[in-house]
N, CA, C and O of each residue as an XYZ file, in Angstrom:
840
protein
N      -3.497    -85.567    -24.068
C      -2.733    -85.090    -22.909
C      -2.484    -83.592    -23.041
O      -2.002    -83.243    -24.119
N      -2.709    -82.717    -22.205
C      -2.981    -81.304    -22.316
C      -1.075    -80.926    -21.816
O      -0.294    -81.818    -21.487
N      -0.831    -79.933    -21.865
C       0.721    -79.408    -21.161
C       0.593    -79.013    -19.898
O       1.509    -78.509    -19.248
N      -0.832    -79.270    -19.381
C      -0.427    -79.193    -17.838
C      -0.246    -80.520    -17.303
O      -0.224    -80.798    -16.104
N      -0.105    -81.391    -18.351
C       0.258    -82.426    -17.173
C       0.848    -83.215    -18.078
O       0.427    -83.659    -19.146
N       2.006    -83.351    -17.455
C       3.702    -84.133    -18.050
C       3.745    -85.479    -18.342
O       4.506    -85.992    -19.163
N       2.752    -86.171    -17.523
C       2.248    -87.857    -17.529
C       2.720    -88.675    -16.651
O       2.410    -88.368    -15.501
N       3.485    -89.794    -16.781
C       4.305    -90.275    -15.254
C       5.788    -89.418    -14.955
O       6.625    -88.804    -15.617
N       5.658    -89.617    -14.191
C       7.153    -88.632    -13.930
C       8.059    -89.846    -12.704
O       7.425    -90.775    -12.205
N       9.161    -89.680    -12.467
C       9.887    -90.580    -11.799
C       9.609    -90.297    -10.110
O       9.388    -89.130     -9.787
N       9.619    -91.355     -9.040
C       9.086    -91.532     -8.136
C      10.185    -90.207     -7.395
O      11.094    -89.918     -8.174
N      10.209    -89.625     -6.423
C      10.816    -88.830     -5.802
C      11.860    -89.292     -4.414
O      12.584    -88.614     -3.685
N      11.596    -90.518     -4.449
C      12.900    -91.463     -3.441
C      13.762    -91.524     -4.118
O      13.635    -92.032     -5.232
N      15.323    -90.865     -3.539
C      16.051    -91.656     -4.197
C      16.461    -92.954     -4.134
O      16.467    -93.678     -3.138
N      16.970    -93.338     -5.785
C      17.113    -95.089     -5.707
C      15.993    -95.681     -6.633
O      16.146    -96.487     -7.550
N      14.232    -94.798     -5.954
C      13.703    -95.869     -6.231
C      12.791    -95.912     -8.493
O      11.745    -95.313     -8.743
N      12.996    -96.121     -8.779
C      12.811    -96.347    -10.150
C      11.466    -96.294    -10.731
O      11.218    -96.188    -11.931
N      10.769    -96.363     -9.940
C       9.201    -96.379    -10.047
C       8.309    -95.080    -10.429
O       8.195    -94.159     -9.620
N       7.761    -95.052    -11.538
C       7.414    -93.914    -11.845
C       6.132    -93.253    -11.268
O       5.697    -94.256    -10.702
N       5.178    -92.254    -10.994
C       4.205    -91.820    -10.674
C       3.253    -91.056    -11.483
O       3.280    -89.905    -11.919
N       2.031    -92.428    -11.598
C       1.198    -91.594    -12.808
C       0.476    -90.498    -12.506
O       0.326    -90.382    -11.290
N      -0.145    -89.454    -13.297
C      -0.362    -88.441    -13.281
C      -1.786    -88.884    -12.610
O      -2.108    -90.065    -12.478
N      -2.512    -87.894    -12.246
C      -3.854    -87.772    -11.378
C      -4.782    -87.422    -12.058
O      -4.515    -86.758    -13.059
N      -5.865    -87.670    -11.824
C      -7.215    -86.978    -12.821
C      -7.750    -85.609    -12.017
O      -8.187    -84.701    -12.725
N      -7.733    -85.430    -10.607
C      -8.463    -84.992     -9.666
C      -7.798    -84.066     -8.945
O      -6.582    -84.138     -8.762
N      -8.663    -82.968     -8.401
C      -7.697    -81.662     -7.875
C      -6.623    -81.846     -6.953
O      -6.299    -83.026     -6.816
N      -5.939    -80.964     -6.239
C      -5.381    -81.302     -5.728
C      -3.756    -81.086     -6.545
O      -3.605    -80.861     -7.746
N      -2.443    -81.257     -5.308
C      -1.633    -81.617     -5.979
C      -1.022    -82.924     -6.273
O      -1.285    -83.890     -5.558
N      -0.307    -83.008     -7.172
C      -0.019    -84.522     -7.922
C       0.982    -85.175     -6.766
O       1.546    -84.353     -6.044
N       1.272    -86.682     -6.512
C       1.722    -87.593     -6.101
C       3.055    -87.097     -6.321
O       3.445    -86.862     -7.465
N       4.031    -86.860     -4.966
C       5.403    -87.180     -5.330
C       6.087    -88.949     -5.836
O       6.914    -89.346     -6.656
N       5.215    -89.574     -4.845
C       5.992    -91.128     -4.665
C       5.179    -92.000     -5.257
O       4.055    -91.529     -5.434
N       5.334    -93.188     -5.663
C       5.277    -94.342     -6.235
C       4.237    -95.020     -5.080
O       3.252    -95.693     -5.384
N       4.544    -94.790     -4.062
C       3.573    -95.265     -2.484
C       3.548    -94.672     -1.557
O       4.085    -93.564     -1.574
N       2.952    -95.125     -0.427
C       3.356    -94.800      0.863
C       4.321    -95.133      1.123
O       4.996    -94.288      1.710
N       4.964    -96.461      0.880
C       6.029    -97.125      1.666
C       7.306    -95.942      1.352
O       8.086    -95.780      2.291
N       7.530    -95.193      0.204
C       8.292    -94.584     -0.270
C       8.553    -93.201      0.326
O       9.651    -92.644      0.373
N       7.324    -92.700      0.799
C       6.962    -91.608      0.780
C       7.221    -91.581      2.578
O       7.361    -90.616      3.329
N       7.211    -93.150      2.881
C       7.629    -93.307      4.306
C       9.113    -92.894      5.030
O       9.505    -92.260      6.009
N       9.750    -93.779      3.745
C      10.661    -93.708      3.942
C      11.462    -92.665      3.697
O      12.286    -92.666      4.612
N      11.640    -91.931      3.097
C      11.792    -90.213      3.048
C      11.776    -89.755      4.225
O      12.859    -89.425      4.709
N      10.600    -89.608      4.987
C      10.466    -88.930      5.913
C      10.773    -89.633      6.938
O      10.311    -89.081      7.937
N      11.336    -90.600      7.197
C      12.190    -91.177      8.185
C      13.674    -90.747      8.260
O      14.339    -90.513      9.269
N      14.118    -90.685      6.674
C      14.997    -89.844      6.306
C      15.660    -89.024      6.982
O      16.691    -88.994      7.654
N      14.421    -88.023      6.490
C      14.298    -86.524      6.911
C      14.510    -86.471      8.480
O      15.453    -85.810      8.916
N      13.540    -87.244      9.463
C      13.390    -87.146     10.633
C      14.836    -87.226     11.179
O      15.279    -86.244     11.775
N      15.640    -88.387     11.008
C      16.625    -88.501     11.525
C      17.705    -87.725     11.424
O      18.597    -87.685     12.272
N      17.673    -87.048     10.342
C      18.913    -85.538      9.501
C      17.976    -84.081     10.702
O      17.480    -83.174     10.033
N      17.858    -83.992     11.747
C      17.559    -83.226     12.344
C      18.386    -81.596     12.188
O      19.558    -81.496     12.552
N      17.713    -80.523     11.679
C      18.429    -79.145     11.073
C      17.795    -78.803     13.064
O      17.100    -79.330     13.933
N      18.687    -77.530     12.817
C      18.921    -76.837     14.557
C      17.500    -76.526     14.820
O      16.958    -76.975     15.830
N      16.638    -75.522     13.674
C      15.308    -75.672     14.348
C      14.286    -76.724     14.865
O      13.210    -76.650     15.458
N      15.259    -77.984     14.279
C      14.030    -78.987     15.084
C      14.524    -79.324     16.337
O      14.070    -79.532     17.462
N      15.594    -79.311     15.783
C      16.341    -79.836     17.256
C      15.949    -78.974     18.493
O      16.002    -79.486     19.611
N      15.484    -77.437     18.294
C      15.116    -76.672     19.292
C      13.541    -76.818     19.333
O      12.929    -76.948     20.394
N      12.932    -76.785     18.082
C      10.995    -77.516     18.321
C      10.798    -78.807     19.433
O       9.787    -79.077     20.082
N      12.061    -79.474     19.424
C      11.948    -81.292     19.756
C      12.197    -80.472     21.117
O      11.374    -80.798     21.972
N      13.320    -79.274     21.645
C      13.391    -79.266     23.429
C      12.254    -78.653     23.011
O      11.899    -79.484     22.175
N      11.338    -77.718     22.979
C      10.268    -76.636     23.382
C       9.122    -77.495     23.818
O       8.291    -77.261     24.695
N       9.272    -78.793     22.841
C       7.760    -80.105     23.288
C       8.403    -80.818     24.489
O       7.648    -81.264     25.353
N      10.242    -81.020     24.667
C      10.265    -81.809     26.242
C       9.834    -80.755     27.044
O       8.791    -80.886     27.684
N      10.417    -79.837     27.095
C      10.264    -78.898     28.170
C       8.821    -78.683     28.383
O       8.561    -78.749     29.584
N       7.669    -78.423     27.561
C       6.661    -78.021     27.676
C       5.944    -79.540     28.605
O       5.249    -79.461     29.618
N       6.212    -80.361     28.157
C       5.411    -81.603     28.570
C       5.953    -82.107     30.013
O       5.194    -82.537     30.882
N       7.348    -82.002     30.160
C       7.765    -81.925     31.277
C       7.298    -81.245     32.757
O       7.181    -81.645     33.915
N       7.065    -79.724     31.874
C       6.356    -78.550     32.809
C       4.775    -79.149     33.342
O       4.268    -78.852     34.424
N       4.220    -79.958     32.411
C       2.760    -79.820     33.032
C       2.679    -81.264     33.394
O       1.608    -81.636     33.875
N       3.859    -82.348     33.206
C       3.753    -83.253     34.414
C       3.914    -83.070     35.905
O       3.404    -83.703     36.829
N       4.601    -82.228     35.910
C       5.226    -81.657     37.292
C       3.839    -81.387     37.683
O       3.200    -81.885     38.610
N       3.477    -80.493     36.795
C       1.811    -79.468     37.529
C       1.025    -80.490     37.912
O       0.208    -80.331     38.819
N       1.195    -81.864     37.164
C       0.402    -82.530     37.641
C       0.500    -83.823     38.351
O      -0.192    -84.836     38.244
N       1.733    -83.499     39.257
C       2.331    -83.972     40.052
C       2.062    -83.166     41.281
O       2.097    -83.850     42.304
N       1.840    -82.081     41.434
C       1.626    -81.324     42.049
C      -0.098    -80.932     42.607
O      -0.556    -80.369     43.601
N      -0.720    -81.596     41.323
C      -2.456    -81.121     41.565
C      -3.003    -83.067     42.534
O      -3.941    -83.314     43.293
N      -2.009    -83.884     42.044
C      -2.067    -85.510     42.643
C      -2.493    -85.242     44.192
O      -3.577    -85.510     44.710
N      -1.663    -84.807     44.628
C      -1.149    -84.363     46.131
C      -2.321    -83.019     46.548
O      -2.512    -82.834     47.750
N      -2.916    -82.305     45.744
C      -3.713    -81.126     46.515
C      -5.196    -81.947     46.422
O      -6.194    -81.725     47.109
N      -5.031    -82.948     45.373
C      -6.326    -83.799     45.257
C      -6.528    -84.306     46.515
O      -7.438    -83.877     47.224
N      -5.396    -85.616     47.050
C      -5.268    -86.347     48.100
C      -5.306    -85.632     48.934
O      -6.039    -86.176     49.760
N      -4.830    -84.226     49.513
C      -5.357    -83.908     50.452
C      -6.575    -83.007     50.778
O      -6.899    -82.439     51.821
N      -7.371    -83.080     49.067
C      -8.533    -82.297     49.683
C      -8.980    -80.851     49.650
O     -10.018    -80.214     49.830
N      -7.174    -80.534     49.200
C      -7.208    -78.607     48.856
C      -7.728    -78.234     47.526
O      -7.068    -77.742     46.611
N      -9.216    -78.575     47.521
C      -9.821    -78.543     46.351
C      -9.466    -77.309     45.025
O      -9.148    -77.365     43.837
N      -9.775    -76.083     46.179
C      -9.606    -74.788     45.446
C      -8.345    -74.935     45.094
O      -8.418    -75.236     43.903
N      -6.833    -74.899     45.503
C      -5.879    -75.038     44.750
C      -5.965    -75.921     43.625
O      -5.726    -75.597     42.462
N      -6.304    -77.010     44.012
C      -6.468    -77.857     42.607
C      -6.861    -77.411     41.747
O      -6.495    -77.790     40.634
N      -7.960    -76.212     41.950
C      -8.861    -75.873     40.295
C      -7.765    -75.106     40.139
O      -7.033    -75.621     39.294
N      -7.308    -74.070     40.590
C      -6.013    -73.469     40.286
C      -5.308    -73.990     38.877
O      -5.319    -73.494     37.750
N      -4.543    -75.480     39.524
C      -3.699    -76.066     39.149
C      -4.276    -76.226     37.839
O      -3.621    -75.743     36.916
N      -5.613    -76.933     37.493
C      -6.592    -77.396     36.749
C      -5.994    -76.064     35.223
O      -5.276    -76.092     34.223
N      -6.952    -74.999     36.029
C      -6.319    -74.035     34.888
C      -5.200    -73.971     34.263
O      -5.238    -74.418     33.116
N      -4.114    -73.526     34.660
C      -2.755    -73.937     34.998
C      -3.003    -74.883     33.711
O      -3.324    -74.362     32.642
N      -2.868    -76.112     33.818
C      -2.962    -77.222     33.080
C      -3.340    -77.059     31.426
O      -2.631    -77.368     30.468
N      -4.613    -76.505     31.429
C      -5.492    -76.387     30.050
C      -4.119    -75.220     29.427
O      -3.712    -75.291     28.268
N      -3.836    -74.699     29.952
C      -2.922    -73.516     29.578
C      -1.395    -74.336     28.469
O      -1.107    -74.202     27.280
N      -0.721    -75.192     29.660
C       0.214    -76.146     29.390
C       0.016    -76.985     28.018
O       0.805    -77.168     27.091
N      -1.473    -77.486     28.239
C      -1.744    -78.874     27.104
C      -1.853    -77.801     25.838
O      -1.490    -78.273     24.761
N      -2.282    -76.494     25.826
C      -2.045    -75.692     24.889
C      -0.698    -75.519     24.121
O      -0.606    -75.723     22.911
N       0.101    -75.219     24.732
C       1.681    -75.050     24.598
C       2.014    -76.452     23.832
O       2.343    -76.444     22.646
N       1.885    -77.877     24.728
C       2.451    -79.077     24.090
C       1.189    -79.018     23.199
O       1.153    -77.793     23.085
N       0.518    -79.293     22.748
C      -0.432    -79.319     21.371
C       0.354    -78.537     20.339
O       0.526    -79.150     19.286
N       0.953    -77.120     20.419
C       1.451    -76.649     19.759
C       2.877    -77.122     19.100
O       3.204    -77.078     17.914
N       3.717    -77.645     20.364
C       4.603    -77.845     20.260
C       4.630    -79.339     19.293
O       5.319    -79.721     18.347
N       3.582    -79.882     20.026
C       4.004    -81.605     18.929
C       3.232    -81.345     17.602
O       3.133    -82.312     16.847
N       2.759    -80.349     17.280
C       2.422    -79.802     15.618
C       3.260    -79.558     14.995
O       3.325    -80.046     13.867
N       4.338    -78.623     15.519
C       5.327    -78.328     14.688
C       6.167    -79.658     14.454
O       6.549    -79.992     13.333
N       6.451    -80.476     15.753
C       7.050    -81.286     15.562
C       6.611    -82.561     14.721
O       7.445    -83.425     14.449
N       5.126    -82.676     14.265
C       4.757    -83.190     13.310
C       5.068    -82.905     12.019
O       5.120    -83.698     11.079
N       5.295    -81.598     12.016
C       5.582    -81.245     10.833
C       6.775    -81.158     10.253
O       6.854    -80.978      9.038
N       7.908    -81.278     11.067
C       9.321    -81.232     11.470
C       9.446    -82.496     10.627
O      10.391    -82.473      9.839
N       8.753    -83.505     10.628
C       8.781    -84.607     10.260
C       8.236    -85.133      8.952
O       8.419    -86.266      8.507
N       7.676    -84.342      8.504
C       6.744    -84.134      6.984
C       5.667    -84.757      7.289
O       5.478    -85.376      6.243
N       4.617    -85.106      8.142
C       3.107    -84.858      8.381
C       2.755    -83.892      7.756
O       3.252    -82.806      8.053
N       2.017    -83.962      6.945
C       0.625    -83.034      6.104
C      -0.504    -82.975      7.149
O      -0.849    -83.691      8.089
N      -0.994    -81.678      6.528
C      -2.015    -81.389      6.934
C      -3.368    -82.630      7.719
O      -3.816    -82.744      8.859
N      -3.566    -83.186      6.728
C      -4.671    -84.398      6.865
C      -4.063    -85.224      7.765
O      -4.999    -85.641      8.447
N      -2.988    -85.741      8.199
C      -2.716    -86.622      9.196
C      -2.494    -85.955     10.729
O      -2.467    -86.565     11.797
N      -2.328    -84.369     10.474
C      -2.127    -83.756     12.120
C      -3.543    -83.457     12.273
O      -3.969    -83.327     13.420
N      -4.529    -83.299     11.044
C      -5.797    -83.200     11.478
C      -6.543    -84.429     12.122
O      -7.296    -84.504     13.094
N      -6.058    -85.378     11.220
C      -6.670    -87.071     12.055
C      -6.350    -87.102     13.370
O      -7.312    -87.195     14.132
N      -5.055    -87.040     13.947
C      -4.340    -87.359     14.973
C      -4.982    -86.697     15.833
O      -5.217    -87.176     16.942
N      -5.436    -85.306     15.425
C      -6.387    -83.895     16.554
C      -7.708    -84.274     16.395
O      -8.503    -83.849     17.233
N      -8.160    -85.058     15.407
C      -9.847    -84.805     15.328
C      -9.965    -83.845     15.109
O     -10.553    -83.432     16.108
N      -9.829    -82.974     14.417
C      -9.959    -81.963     14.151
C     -10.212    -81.849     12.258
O     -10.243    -82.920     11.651
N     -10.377    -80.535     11.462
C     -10.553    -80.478     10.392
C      -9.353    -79.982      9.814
O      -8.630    -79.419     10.635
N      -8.840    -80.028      8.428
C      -8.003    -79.728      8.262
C      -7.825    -78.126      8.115
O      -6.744    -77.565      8.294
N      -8.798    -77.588      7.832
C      -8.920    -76.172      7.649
C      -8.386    -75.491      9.477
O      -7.523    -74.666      9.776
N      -9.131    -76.107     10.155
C      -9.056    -75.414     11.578
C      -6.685    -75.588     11.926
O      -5.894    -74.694     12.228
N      -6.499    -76.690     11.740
C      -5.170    -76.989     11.670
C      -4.467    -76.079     11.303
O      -3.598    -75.655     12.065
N      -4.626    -75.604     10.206
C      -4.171    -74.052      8.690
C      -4.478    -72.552      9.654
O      -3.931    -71.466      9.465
N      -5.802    -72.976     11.006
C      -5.761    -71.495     11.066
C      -5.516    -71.322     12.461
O      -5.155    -70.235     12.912
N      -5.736    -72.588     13.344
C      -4.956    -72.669     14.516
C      -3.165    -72.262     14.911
O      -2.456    -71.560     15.631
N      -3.139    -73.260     13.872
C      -1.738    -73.959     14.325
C      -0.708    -73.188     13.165
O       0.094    -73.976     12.664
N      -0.653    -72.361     12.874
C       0.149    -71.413     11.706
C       1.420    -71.397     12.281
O       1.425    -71.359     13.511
N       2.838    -71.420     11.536
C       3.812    -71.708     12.134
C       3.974    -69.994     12.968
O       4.329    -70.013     14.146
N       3.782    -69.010     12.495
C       3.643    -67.966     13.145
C       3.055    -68.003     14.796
O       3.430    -67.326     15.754
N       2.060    -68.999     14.723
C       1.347    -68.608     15.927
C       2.244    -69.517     17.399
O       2.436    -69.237     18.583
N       2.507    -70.385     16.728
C       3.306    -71.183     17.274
C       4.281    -71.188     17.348
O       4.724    -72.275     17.718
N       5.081    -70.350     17.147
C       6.638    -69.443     17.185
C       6.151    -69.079     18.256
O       6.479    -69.702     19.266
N       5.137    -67.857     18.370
C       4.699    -66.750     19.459
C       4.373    -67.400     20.489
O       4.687    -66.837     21.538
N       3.678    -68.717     20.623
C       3.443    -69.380     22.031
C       4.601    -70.004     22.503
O       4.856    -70.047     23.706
N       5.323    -70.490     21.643
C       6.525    -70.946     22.802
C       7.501    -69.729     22.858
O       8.220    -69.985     23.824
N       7.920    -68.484     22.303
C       8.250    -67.672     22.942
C       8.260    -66.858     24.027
O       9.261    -66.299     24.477
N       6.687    -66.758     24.631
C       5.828    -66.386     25.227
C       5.925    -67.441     26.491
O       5.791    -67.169     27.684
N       6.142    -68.468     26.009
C       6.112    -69.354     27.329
C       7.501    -69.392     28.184
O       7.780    -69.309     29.380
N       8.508    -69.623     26.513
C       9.874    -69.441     27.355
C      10.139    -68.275     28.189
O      10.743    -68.423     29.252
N       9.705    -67.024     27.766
C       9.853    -65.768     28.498
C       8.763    -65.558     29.625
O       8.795    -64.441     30.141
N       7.785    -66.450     30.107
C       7.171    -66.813     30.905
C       7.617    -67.959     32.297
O       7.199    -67.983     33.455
N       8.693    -68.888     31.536
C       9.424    -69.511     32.329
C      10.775    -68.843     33.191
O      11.250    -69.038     34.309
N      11.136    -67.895     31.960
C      12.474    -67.341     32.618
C      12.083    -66.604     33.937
O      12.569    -66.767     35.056
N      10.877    -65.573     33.456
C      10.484    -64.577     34.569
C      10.282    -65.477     35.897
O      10.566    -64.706     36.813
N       9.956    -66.645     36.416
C       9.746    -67.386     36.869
C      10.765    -67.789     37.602
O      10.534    -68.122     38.764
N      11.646    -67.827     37.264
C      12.856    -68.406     37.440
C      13.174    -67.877     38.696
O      13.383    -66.682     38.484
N      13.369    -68.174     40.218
C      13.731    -68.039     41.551
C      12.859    -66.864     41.835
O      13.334    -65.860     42.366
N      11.178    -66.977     41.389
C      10.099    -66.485     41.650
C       9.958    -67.220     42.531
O      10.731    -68.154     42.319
N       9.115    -67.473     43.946
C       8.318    -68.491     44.664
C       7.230    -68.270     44.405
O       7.081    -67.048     44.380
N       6.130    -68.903     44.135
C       5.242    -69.300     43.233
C       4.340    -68.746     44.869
O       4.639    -68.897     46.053
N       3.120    -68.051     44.150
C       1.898    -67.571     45.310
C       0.963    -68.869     45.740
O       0.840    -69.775     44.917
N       0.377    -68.951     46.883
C      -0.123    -70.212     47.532
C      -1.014    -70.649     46.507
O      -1.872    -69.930     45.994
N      -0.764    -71.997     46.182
C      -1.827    -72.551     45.311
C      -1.774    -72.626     44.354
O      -2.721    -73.204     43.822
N      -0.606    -72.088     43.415
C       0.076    -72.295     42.131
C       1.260    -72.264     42.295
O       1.945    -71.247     42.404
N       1.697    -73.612     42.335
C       3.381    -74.194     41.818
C       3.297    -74.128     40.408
O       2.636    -74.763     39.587
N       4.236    -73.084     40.306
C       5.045    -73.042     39.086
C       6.523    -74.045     38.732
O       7.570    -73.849     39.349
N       6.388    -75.130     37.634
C       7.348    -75.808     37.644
C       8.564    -74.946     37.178
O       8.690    -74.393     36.085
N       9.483    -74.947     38.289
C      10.710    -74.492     37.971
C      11.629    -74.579     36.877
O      12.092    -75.700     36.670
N      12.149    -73.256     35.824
C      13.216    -74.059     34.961
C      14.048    -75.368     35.227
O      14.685    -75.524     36.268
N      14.008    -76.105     34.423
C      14.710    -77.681     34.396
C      14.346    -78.366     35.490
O      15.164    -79.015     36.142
N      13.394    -78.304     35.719
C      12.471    -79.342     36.644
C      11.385    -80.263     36.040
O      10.422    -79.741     35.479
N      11.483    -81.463     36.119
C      10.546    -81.934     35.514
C      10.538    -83.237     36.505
O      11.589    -83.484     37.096
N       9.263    -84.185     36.741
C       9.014    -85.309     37.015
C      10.348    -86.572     36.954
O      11.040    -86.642     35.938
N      10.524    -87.248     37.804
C      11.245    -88.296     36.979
C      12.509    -88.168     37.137
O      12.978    -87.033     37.058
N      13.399    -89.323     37.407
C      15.012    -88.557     37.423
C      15.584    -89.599     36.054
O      15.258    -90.700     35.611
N      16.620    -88.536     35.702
C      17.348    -89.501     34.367
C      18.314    -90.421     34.742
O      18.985    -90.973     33.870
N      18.560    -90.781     36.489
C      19.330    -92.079     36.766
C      18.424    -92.786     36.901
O      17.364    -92.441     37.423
N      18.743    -94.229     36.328
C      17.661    -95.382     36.471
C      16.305    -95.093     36.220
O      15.707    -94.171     35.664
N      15.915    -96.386     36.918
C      14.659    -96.636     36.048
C      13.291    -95.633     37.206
O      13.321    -95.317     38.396
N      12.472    -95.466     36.343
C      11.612    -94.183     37.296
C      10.904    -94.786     37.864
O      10.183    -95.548     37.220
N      10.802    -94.742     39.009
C       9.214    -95.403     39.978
C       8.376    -94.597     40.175
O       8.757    -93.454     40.426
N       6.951    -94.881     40.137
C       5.893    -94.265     40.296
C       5.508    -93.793     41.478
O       5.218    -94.561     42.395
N       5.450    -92.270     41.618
C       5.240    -91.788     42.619
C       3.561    -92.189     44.000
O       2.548    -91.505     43.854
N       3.592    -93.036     44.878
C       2.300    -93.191     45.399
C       2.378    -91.785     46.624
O       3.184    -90.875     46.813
N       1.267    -92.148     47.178
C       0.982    -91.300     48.388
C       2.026    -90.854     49.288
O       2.852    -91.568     49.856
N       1.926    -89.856     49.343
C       3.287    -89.950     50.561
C       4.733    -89.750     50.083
O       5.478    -89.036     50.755
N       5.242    -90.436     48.779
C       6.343    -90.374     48.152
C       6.474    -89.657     46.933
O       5.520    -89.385     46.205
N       7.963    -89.273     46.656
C       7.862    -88.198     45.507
C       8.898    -88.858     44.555
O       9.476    -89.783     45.126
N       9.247    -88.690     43.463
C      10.359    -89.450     42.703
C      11.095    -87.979     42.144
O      10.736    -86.806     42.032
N      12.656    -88.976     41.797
C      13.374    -88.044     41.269
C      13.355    -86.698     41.121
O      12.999    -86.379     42.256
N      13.526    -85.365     40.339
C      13.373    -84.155     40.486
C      12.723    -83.535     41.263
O      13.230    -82.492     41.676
N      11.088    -84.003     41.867
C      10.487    -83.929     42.092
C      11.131    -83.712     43.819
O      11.143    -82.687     44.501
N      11.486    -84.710     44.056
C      12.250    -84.693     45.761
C      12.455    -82.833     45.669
O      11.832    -81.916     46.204
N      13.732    -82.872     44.642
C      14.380    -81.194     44.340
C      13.195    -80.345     45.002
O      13.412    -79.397     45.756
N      11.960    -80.773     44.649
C      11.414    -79.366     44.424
C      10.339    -79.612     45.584
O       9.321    -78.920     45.586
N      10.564    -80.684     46.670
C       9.550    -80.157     47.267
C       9.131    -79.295     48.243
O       8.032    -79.391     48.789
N      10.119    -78.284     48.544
C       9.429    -76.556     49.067
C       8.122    -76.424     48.262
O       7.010    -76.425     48.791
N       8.398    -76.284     46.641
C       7.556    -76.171     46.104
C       5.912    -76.883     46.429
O       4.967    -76.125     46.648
N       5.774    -78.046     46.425
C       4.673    -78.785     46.822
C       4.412    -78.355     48.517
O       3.271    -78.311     48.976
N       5.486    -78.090     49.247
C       4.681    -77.536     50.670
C       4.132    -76.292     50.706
O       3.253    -76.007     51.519
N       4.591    -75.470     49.850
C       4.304    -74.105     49.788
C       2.389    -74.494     49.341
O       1.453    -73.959     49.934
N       2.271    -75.250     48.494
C       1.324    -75.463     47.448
C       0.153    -76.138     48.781
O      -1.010    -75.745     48.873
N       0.637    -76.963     49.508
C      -0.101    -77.629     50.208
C      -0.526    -76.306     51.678
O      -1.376    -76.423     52.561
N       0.219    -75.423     51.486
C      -0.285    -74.175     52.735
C       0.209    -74.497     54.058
O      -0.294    -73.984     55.058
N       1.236    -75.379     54.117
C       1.240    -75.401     55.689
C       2.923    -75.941     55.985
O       3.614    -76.301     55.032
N       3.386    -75.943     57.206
C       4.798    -76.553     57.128
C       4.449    -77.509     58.495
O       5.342    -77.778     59.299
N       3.365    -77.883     58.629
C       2.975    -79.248     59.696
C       3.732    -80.217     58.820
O       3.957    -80.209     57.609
N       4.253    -81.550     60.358
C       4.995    -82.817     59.393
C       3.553    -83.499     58.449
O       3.823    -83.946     57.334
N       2.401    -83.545     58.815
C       1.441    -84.009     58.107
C       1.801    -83.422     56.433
O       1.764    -84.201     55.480
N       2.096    -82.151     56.295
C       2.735    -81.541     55.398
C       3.632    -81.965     54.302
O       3.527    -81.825     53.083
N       4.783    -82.667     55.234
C       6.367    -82.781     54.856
C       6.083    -83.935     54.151
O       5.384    -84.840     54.608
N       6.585    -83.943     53.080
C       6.589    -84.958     51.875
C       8.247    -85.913     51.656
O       8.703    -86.655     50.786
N       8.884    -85.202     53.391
C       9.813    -85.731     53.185
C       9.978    -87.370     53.174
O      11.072    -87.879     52.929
């Protein structure tokens, strides 16, 4: 046994008694005794929420919120056909799923996900994860977005891009949500529909989503 390596060492749950033998192979060594252990920790952890997660956990509602709306909004330019706005919206969109991708990384990680499991979850490699998703870079996009939302804020959005309004999102938090069909809009969504007529180009009742 060489002095770089100590031999079993005690499992890293507390409580649990089980020791963790040393490794042959690169890499770093095993905190836990198992998964089950190593589970439970980070369930732990998850639930002891420190203020930055608690603000990572709004940056992923808000973000995901924002591009249901958008696409609540592209439903309706589909159905009626306003193709070109739709690609609009389309863009719009890829932009959004950027932001929440970012946002539920950190929040993977918020949670003690390693590398190799936010890479599984993405299909992705683990290296690309390390150079994508750097907590740096992902500070800067939801900063960027929040100060993108504020500017926004009692902007009216130019024909063909609805911008979801601060604290607007799909869905109302009384009762249970019904699914919006043709013709009808649910919860918040009612709020905002200037927004969707503006989007649709016209103030004919064919228009009115009332």
């Amino acid at each position: 046994m060489t002095p770089k390596d100590p031999g079993p060492v005690p499992c890293a749950r507390a409580g649990c008694r089980n020791e963790v033998e040393s490794g042959s192979g690169p890499g770093r060594r095993r905190k836990y005794c198992s998964e089950s252990c190593g589970r439970a920790v980070r369930k732990i952890r998850s639930s002891q929420r420190t203020p930055d997660t608690k603000a990572h956990d709004e940056d992923a509602r808000l973000a995901v919120d924002d591009m249901a709306f958008r696409i609540a909004v592209l439903q309706h330019q589909i159905r009626d056909g306003d193709a070109l706005a739709g690609l609009r919206q389309v863009v719009e969109l890829s932009s959004d799923l950027s932001c929440v991708a970012a946002a539920v990384v950190q929040q993977a990680r918020d949670r003690g996900h390693k590398g190799p499991a936010i890479a599984e979850a993405l299909r992705i490699t683990v290296d690309k994860v390390g150079r994508a998703y750097t907590a740096e870079r992902i500070a800067r996009k939801m900063t960027q977005r929040r100060a993108r939302r504020a500017a926004l804020a009692g902007t009216p959005p130019p024909a063909g891009r609805a911008e979801p309004p601060p604290g607007a999102a799909p869905g109302s938090s009384r009762g249970a949500r019904r699914p919006a069909g043709p013709g009808r809009l649910s919860g918040r969504q009612t709020a905002n529909r200037p927004i969707l007529r503006r989007v649709h180009g016209g103030t004919s009742p064919q228009k009115d989503y009332s």
